[in-house]
C-alpha positions as CSV (number, residue, x, y, z in Angstrom):
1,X,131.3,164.5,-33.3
2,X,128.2,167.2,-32.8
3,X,125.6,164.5,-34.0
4,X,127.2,161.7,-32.0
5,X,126.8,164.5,-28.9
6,X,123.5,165.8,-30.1
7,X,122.3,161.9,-30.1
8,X,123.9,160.9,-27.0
9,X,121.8,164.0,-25.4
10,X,118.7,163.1,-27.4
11,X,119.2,159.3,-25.8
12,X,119.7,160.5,-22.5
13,X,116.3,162.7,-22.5
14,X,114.4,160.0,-23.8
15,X,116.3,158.1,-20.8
16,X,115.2,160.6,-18.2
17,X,111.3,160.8,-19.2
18,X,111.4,157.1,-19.1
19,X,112.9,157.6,-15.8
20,X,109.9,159.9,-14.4
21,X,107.9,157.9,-15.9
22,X,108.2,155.0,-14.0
23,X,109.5,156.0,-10.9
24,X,106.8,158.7,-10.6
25,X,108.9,161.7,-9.8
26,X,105.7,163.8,-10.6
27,X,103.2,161.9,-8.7
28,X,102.8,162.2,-4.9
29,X,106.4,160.9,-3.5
30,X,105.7,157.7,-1.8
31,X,108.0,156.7,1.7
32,X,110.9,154.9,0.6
33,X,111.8,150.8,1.6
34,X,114.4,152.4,4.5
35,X,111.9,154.8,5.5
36,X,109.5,152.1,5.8
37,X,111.6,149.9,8.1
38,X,112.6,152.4,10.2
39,X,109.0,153.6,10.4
40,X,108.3,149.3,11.6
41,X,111.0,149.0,13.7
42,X,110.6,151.8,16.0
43,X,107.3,151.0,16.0
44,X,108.0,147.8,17.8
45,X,110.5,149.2,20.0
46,X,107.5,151.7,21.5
47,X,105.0,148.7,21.8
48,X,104.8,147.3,25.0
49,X,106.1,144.4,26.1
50,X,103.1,141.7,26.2
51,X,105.1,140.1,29.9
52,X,105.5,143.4,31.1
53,X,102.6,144.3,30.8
54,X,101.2,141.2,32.5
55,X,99.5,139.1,29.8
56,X,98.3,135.7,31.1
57,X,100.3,132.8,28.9
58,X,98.5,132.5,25.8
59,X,98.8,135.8,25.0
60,X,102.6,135.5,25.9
61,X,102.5,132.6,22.8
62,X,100.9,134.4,20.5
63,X,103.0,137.6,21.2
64,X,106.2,135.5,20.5
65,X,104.8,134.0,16.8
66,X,104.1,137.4,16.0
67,X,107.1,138.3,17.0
68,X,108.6,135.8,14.8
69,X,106.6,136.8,11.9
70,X,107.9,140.5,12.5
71,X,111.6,139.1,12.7
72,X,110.9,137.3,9.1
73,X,109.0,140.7,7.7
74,X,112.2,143.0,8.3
75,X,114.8,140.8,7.3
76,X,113.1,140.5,3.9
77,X,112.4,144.4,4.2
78,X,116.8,144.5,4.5
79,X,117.5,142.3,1.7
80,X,114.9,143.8,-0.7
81,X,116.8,147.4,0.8
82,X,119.9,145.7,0.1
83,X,119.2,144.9,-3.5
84,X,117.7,148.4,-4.3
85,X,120.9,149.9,-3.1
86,X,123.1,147.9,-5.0
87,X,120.9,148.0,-8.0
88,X,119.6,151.7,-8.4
89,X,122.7,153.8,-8.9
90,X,122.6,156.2,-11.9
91,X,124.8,154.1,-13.7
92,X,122.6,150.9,-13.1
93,X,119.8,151.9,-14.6
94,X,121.1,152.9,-17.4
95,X,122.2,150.0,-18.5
96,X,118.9,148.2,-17.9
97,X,116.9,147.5,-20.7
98,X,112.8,148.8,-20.6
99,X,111.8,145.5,-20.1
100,X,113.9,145.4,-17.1
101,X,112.8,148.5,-15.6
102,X,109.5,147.7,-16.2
103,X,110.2,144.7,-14.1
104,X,112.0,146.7,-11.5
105,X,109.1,148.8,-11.3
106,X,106.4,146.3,-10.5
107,X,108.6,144.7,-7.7
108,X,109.1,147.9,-6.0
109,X,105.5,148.5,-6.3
110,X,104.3,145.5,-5.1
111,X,106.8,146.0,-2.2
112,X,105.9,149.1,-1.3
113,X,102.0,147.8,-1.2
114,X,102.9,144.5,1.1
115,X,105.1,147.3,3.5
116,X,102.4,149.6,3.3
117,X,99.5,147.2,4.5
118,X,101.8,145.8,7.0
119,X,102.8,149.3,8.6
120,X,99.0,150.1,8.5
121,X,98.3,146.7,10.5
122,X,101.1,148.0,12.7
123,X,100.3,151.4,13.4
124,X,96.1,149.8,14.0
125,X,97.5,147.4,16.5
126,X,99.6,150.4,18.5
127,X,96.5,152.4,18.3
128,X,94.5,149.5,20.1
129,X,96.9,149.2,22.6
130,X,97.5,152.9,23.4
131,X,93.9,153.3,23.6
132,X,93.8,150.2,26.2
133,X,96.5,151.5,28.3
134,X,94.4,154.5,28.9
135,X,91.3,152.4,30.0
136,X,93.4,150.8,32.5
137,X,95.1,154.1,33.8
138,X,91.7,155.4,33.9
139,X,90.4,152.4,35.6
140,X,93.2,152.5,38.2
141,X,93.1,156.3,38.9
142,X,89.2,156.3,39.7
143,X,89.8,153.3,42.1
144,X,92.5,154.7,43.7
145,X,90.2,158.0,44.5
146,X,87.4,155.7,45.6
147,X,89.3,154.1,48.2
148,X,90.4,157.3,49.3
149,X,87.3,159.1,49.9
150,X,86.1,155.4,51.7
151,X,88.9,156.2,53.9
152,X,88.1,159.3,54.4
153,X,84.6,158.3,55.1
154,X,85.4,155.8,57.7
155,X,87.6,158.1,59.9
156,X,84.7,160.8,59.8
157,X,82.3,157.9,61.0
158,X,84.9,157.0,63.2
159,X,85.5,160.8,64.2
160,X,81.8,161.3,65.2
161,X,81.4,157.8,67.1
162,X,84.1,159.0,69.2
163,X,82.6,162.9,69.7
164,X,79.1,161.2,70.6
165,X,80.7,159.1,73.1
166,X,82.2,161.7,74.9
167,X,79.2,163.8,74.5
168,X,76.9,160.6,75.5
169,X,79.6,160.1,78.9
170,X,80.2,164.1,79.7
171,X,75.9,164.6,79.9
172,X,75.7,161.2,82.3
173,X,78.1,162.6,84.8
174,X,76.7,166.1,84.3
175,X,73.1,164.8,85.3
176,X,74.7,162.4,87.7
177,X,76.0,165.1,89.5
178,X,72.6,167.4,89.4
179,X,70.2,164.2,90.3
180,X,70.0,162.0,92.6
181,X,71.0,158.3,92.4
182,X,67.7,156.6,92.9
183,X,66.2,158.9,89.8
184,X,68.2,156.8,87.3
185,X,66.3,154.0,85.9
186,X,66.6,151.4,83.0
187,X,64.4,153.3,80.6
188,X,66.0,156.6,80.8
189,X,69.5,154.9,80.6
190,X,67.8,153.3,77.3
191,X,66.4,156.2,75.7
192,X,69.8,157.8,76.2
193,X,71.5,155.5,74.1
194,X,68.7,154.6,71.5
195,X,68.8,158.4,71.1
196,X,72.7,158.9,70.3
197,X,73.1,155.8,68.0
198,X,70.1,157.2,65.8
199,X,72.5,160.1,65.8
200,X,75.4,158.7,65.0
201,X,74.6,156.3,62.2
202,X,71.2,157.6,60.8
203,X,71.1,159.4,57.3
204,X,72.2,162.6,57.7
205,X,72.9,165.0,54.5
206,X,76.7,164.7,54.2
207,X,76.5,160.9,54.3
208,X,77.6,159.6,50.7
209,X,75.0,157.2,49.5
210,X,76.3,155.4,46.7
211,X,79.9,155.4,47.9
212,X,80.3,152.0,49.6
213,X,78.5,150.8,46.9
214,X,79.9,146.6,46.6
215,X,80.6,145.8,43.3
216,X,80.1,141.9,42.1
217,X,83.1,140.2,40.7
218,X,84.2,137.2,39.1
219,X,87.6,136.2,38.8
220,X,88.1,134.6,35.4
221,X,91.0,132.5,33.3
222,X,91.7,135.5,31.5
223,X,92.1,139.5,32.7
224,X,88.6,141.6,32.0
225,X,88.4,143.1,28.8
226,X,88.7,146.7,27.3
227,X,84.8,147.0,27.7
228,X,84.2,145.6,31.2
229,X,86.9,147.9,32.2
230,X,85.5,150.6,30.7
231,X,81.7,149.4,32.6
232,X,83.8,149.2,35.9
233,X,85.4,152.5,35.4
234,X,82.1,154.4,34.9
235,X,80.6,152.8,37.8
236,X,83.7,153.7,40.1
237,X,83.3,157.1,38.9
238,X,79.7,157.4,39.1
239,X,80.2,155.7,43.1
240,X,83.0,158.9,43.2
241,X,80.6,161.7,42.7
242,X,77.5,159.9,44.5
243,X,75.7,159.8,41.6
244,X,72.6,158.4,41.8
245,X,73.4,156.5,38.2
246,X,75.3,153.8,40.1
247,X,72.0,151.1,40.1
248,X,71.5,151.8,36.8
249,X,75.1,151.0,36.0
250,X,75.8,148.5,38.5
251,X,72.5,146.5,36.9
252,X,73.5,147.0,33.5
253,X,76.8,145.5,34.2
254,X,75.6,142.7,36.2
255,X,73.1,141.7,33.1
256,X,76.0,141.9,30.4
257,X,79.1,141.1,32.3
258,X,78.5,138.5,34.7
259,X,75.1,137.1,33.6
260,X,74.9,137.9,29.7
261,X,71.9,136.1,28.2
């Protein structure tokens, strides 16, 4: 009975090693199949939407055939799942022969590589969307403070057109009432007014210069890309700060965007 024990302890070592061995229990553990799905699945629940997000129809048909092809990736992902579960209890594998485990071994392995590249694809593609949702926000955020400081500059013009009319009215029936009527002539009247329009819409040092700035568009098929977003964006910004980049940039653009050689 001792030897039978002692070789029924000696077989189950051997057993175990073999174990380690090919599992790789002293290697660097890698993420299991569930771990992998659930790492892919709530990735796709966190991208967005390609109709949401306002995609024109082509890109609408190609985000439904890859949806497909992710529909056909997990269900293989579950059935592999499925047969690992069933098939790596304690008790399984020790009634699998080495030739079997060997086996086992390189379909996990290869499985884990094909989930592996996938989920890197994945997490690329999440990355290239996250980073173009940013350009956009950007984008919209710099024209919405753009418009606001036009507005803003429009009721100051209209603010001051309005002061100098009073101002212009106030000093004719001031000297109307000092002078006499027959002293009033054409020319003066002229100067008068050639005089407050220079005023009122000459340069003058808190005038924004590159503000009003009219950026050239043309309205493709298809929405403007990452990078003429990204052109756009630094021109509204530069138009933002009056920055006296905003030829440069607005020329560069032009040359690239709307007449690339």
């Amino acid at each position: 009975m001792a030897g039978g024990a002692s070789i029924h302890e000696k077989g189950e070592e051997e057993f175990n090693e073999k174990s380690e061995h090919y599992s790789g229990i002293n290697e660097e553990p890698l993420l299991t199949a569930d771990q992998v799905i659930e790492e892919i699945e709530e990735m796709m629940q966190n991208s967005p939407d390609p109709e949401e997000e306002g995609e024109v129809l082509e890109e609408e048909d190609g985000g439904e055939t890859a949806s497909q092809a992710d529909l056909v990736l997990l269900q293989e992902m579950q059935a592999l799942t499925q047969t690992f579960n069933n098939n790596w209890s304690y008790e399984g594998l020790r009634h699998m022969s080495g030739s079997e485990l060997t086996e086992l071994l390189d379909q996990v392995e290869g499985a884990i590589r094909d989930f592996s590249e996938e989920l890197v694809q994945q997490l690329a593609h999440r990355d290239e969307l996250e980073f173009e949702k940013e350009v956009k926000n950007s984008f919209i955020t710099v024209l919405i403070e753009v418009q606001n400081k036009q507005k803003e500059q429009r009721e100051l013009m209209k603010k001051r057109r309005k002061e100098k009319g009073l101002s212009l009215q106030s000093g004719r029936i001031e000297k109307g009432s000092h002078m006499p009527l027959k002293r009033f002539s054409m020319e003066g009247i002229s100067n008068i007014l050639q005089s407050s329009i220079r005023q009122t819409f000459g340069p003058s040092g808190a005038d924004k210069q590159y503000l009003n700035t009219v950026i050239p568009y043309e309205k493709k098929a298809s929405p403007p890309s990452v990078e003429d977003l990204q052109m756009l964006t630094n021109i509204l910004f530069a138009m933002k700060e009056d920055n006296e980049k905003v030829p440069t940039l607005l020329t560069d653009y032009i040359l690239k965007v709307l007449c690339p050689t």
